[in-house]
C-alpha positions in Angstrom: 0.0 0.0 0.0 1.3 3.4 -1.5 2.1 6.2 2.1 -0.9 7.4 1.1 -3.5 5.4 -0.2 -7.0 6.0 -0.9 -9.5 5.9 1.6 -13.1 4.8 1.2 -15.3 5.8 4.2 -19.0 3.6 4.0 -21.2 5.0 6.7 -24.7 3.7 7.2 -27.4 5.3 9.2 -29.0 3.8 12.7 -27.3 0.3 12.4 -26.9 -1.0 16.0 -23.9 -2.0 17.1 -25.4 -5.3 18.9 -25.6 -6.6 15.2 -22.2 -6.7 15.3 -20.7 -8.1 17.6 -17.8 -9.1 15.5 -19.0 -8.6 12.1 -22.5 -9.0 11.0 -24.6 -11.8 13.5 -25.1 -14.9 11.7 -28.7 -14.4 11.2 -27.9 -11.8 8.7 -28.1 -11.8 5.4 -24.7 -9.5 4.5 -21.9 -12.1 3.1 -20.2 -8.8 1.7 -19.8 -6.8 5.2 -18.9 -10.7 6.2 -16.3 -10.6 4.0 -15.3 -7.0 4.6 -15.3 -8.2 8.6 -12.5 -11.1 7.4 -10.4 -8.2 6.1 -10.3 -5.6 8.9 -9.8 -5.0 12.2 -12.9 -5.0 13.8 -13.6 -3.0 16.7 -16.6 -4.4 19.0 -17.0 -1.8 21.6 -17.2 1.3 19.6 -19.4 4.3 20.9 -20.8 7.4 18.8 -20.3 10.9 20.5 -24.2 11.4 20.4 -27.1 9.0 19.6 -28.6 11.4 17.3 -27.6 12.0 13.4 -26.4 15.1 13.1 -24.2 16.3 16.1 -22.9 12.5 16.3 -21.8 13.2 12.2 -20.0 16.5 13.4 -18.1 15.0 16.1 -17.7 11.9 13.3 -15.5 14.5 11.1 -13.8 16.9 13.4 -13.0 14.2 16.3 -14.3 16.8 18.7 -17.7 16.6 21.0 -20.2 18.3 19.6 -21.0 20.0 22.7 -17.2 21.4 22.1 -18.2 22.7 18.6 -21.6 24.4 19.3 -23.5 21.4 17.6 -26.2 20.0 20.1 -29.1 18.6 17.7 -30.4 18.0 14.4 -31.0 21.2 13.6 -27.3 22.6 14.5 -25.2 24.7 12.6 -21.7 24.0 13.1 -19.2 27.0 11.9 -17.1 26.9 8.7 -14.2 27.7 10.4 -13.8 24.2 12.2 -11.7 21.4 10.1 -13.2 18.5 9.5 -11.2 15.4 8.3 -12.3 16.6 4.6 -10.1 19.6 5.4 -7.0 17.6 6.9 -6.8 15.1 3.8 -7.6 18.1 1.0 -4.8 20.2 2.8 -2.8 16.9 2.7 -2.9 16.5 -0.9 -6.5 14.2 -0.7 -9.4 14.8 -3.4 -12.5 14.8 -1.2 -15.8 13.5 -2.1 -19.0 13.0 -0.4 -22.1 10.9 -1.9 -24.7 10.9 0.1 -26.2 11.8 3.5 -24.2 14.5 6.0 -26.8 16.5 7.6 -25.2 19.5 7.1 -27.7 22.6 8.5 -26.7 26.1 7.9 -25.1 27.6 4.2 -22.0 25.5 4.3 -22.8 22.3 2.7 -19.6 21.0 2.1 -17.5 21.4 5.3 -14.1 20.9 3.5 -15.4 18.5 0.6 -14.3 19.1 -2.3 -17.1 17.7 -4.3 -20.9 16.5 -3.5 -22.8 14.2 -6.0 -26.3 14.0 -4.2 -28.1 16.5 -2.1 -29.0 15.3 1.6 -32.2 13.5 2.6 -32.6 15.8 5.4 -33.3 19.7 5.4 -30.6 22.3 6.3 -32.4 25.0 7.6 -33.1 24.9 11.5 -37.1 24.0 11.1 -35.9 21.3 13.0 -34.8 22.9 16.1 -36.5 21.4 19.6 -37.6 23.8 22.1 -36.8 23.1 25.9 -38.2 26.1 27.1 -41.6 23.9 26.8 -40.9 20.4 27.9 -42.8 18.1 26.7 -44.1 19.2 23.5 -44.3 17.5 20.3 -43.2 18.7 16.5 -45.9 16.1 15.2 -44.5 17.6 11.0 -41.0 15.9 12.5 -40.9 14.4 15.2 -40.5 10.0 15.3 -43.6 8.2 16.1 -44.1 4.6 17.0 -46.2 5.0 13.3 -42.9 3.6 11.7 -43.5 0.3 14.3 -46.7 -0.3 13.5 -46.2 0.4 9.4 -43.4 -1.8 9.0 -43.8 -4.0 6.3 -42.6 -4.3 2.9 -42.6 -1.9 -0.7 -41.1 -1.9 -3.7 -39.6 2.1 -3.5 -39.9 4.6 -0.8 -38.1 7.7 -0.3 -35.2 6.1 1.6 -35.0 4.0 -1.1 -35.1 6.1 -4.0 -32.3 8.1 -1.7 -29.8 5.2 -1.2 -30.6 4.0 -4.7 -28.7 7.3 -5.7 -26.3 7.5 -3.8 -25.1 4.1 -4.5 -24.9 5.2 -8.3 -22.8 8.0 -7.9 -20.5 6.1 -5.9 -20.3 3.5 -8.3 -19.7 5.9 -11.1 -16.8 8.2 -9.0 -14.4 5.2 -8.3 -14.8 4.7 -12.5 -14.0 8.4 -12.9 -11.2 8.1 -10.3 -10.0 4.8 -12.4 -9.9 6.7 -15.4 -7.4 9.2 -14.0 -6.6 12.6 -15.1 -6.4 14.3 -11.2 -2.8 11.7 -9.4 -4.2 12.9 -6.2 -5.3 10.6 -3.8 -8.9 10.1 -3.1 -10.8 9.9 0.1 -14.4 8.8 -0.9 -17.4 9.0 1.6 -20.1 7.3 0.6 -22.8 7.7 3.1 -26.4 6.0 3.5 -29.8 6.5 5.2 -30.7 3.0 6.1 -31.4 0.9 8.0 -33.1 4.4 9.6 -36.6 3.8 10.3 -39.3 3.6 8.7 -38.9 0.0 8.9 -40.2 -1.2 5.2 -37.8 -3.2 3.1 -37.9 -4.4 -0.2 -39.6 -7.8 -1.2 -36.4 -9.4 -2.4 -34.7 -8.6 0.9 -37.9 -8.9 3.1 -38.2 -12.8 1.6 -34.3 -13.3 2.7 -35.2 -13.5 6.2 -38.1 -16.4 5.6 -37.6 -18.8 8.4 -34.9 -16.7 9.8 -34.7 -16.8 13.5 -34.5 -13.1 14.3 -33.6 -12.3 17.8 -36.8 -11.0 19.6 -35.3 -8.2 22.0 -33.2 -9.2 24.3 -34.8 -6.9 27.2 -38.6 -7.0 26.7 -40.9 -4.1 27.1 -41.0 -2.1 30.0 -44.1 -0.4 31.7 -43.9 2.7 31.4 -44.1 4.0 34.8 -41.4 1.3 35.6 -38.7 3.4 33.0 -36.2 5.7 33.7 -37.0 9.8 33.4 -35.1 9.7 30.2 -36.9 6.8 28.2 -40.0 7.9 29.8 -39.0 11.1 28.1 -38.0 9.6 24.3 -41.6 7.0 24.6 -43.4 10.9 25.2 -41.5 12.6 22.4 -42.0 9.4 19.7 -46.3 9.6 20.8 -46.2 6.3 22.0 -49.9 6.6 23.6 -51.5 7.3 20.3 -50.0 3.1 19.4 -50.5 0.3 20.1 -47.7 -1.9 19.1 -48.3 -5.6 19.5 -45.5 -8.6 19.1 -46.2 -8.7 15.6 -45.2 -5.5 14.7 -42.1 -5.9 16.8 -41.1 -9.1 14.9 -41.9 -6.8 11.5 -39.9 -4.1 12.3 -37.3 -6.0 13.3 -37.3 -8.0 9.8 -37.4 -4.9 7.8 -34.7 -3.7 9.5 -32.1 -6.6 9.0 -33.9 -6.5 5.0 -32.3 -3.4 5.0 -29.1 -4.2 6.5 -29.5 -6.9 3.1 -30.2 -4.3 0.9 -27.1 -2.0 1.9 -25.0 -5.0 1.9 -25.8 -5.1 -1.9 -24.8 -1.6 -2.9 -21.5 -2.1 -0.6 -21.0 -5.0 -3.0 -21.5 -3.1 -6.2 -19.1 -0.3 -5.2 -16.3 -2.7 -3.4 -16.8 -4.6 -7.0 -15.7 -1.6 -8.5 -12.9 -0.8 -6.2 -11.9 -4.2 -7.3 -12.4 -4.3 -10.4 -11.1 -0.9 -11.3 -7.3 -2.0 -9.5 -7.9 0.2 -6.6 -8.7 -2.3 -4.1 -5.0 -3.0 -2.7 -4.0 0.6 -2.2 -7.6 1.6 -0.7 -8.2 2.0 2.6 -11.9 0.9 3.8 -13.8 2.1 7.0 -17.4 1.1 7.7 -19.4 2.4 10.6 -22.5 3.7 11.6 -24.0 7.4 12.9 -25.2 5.8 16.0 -27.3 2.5 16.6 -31.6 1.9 16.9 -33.2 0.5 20.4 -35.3 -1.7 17.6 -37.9 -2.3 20.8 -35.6 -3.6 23.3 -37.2 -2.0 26.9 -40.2 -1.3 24.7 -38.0 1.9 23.2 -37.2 2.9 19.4 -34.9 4.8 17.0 -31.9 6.3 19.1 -31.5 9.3 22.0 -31.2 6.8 24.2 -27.2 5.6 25.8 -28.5 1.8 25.9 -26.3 0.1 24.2 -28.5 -0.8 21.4 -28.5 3.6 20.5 -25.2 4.3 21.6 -22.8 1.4 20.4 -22.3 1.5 16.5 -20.0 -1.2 14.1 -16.9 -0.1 13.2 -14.2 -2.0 11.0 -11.5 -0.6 9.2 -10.1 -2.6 6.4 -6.5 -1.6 5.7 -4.0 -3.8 3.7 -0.4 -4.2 4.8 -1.3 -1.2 7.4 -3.9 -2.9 10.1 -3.6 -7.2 10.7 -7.5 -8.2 10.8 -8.8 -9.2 13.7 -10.8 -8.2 17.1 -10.6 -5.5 19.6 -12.8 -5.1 22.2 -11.4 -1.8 23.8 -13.6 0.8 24.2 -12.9 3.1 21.2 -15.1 6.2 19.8 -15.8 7.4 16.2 -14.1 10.2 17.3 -11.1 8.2 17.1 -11.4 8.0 13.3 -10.3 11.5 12.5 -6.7 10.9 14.1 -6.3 6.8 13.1 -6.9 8.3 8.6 -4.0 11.1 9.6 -1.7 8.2 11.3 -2.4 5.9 8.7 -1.1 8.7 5.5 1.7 10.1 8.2 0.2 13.6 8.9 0.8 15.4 11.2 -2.4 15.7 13.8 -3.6 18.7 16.0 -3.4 17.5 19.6 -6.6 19.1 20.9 -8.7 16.9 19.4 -11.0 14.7 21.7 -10.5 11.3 19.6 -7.3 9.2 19.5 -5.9 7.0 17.2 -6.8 3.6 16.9 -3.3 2.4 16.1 -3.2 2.3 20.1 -6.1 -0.5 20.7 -5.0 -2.0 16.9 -1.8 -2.8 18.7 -3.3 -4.1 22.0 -2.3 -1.1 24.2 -5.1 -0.3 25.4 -6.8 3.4 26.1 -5.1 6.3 28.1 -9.2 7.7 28.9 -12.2 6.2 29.2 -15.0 6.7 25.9 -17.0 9.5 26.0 -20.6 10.4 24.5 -23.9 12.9 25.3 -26.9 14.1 24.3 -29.0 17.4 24.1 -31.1 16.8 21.2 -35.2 16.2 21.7 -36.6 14.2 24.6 -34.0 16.2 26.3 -34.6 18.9 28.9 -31.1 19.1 30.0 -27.7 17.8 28.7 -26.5 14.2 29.4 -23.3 12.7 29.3 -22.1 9.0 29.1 -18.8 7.5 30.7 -17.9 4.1 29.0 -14.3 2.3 31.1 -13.5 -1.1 30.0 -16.1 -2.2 32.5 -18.6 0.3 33.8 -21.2 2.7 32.0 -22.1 6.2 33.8 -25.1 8.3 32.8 -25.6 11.7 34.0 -28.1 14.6 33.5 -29.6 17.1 35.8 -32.7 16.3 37.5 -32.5 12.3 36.8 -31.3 9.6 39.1 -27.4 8.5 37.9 -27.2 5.1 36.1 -24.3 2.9 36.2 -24.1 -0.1 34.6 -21.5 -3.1 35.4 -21.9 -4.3 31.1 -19.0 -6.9 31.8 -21.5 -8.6 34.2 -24.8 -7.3 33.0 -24.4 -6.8 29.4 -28.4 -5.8 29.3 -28.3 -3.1 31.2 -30.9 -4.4 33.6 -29.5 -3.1 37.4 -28.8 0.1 38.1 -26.1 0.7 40.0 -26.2 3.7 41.0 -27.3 3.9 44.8 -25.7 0.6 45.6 -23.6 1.3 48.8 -20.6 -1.3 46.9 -20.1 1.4 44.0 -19.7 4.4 45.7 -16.5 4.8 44.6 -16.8 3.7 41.2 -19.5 6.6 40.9 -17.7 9.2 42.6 -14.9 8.5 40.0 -16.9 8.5 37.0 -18.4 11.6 38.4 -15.6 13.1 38.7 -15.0 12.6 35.0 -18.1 13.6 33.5 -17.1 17.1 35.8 -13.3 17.4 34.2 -14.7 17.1 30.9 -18.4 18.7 30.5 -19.7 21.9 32.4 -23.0 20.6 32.4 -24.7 24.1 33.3 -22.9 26.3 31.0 -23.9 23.9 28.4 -27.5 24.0 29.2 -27.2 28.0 29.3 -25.5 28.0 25.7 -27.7 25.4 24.0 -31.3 27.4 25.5 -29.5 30.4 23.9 -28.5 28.8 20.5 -32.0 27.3 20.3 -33.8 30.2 20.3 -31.5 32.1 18.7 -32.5 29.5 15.6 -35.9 29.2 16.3 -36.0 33.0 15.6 -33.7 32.7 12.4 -36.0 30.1 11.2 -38.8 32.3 11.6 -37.5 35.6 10.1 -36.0 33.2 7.1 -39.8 31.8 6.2 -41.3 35.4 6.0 -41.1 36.6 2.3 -38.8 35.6 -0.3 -37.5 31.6 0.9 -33.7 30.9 0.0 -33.2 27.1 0.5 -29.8 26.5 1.8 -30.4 22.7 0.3 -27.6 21.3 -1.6 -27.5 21.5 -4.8 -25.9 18.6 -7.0 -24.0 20.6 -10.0 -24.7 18.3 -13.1 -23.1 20.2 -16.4 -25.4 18.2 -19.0 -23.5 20.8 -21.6 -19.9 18.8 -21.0 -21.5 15.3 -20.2 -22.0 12.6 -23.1 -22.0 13.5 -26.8 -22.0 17.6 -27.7 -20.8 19.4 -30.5 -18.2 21.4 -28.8 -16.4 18.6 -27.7 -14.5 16.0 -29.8 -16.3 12.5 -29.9 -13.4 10.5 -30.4 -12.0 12.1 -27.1 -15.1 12.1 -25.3 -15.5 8.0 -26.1 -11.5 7.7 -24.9 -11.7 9.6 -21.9 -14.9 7.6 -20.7 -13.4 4.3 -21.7 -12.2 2.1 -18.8 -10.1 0.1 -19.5 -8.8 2.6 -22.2 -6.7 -0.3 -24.2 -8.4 -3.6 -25.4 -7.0 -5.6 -22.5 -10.8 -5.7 -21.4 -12.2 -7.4 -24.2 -12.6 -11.0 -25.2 
């Protein structure tokens, strides 16, 4: 593998970690992320900053909290000026290109990407902004409901589809364009789906996969509700869980849909690592899948994310890396913060060193972690901010107003006692306290983000009066320089498209 080789970065959307416990689970139908688990080293206690899309993909790409960066939900704006690992590797020489999902909010749409092929599935204005000045309210237009429980089931297209569809193409045709040459730089693709986000509906081909298919029921069944914990009492509120009724049945669908669509992504990851392959990129390429952050899928009788249960808060992670990175298992706790600093170690670049990540080379080579993994959460279903502590053995949850949770997850992998109050782990909690103090000033947080919200909340308002300017992306497609046109020379139009360019590809 060249110093620095290509990097292809495959991130999916709301894939639980607990399908992977070392690779896909057997009773998945994904023999290409099997394969791609053969290749890499495979990192089984990885944690996302934030179990919630957007300020989880911020800390994703500048290896900072979001908290640290201003970003707090998914309707944040994080500022131009802060790099993101599209900046490091396109001052390093990289080209940068993004297909597919971001969640980018505010004007700048690229964050340090050189090129976009898709627009975003989600909006970039701040309509999206939750309001904790009044608790307990509901943005019905945007909000989850259980509806995407109880609708689970199976068609043909959907607008997740029609989404991934695309992004998959584009992918597929950038590595030909990268194979074709005509720009020696490097490239560091990011090729980034929606799925297996909710709404749970799957296409037939996938849906029929799983016939007979002994799909884990949740491993935690339903909890009353007056029997929960503030915060999942919180999320069940903010997803309208009153206004359903799930039964079993709808569990069990759900849950089908959603490995369908862990099939269905393992396709297009097939048809762009065939390419890779194909195209004689594959040995100087390296490959890094992982998800946003993970899905409850109904374990405790919760859904989606928010949530710092393992099923929300614990994503896959494997990083495929010829020559660079022996294949194999850690089971460290690691971050996707971590990811920023492990793709500057791996080209040799120098890294800033006040990031909050760390390389993985560390773990990769079985010494371990200097800190303890960090996440939180001030997104909706929130009324203050949270933070998570994950050591090698213990999990710590904190928020104002709640009860502490600790968790012993070498002995109680569930996360069914609380062991918080018990007179034994005192110690453990004052110490984990301790930490969550060095690194968060809860209060100050809560002050800035009540600010920040209503500072968008207005923005969004004063932006909808009169003339609307969509901050959207917008996919540049010159149709006057693509395919046959008479300014352009046919029999170089024909050459330059062709690859392989000599005859070595035909029979």
């Amino acid at each position: 593998m060249a110093d620095r080789p290509n990097i292809l970065i495959l991130m999916v959307d709301q894939l639980t970690g607990t399908m992977f416990p070392d690779g896909p689970a057997g009773f998945l139908k994904a023999p290409r992320l099997a394969r791609l688990a053969e290749e890499s080293l495979r990192f089984n206690a990885a944690y996302c900053p934030s179990p919630l899309c957007l300020p989880s993909r911020m800390g994703f790409l500048t290896g900072l909290l979001p908290s640290r960066i201003g970003v707090y939900d998914n309707a944040s704006e994080m500022a131009s000026a802060i790099p993101t690992f599209a900046h490091h590797l396109r001052r390093a020489g990289y080209r940068t290109v993004l297909s597919g999902k971001m969640h980018f909010a505010g004007a700048d749409q690229l964050h340090g990407f050189e090129e976009r092929l898709t627009t975003d599935i989600y909006p970039a204005d701040f309509g999206w902004t939750p309001d904790w000045t009044a608790p307990g309210t509901r943005f019905d237009w945007w909000y989850h409901n259980y509806g995407s429980v109880t609708g689970a089931g199976v068609a043909e297209t959907t607008n997740q589809l029609e989404f991934d569809d695309e992004v998959a193409y584009h992918a597929r045709r950038q590595l030909y364009e990268f194979a074709r040459g005509g720009d020696e730089r490097p490239f560091c693709l990011t090729v980034s789906f929606t799925h297996p986000h909710d709404p749970y509906v799957a296409r037939r081909r996938y849906w029929d996969l799983y016939d007979n298919v002994d799909i884990p029921a949740p491993a935690v069944s339903a909890i009353a509700f007056e029997d929960q914990d503030p915060h999942s009492k919180r999320l069940m509120q903010v997803c309208d869980w009153r206004n359903y009724f799930v039964t079993d049945d709808d569990v069990a669908r759900a849950r089908r849909a959603y490995c369908a669509n862990v099939s269905y992504l393992d396709d297009q990851i097939d048809g762009i690592l065939e390419i890779l392959e194909d195209c004689g990129l594959a040995d100087d390429t390296v490959i890094v899948f992982l998800s946003d952050h993970g899905d409850m899928l109904g374990e405790r009788g919760l859904w989606f994310k928010m949530s710092f249960f393992e099923s929300s808060v614990r994503v896959p992670l494997m990083i495929a890396a010829p020559g660079r990175l022996t294949p194999g298992s850690v089971s460290t706790p690691v971050s996707t913060l971590d990811i920023l600093l492990t793709l500057l170690d791996l080209i040799g670049e120098e890294a800033p060193d006040d990031l909050d990540g760390r390389s993985l080379f560390g773990p990769a080579a079985g010494g371990g972690r200097a800190a303890p993994v960090y996440a939180e959460f001030a997104g909706e279903g929130a009324v203050a901010p949270m933070a998570m502590v994950r050591t090698d053995g213990f999990k710590y949850v904190k928020a104002a107003g709640d009860p502490p949770q600790l968790f012993n997850l070498s002995e109680d992998p569930e996360e069914r006692t609380n062991l918080a109050a018990a007179p034994e782990h005192a110690g453990i909690v004052a110490d984990l306290d301790r930490r969550v103090s060095e690194n968060w000033n809860l209060e100050q947080i809560h002050r800035e983000v009540l600010q920040d919200q209503a500072r968008r909340r207005l923005v969004d308002a004063a932006l909808r009066q009169g003339r609307y300017t969509a901050w959207d992306y917008q996919p540049l497609q010159p149709a006057a320089d693509r395919f046959m046109r008479n300014h352009l020379d046919l029999n170089e139009v024909e050459h330059a498209a062709r690859f392989p360019r000599d005859r070595e590809g035909s029979e």
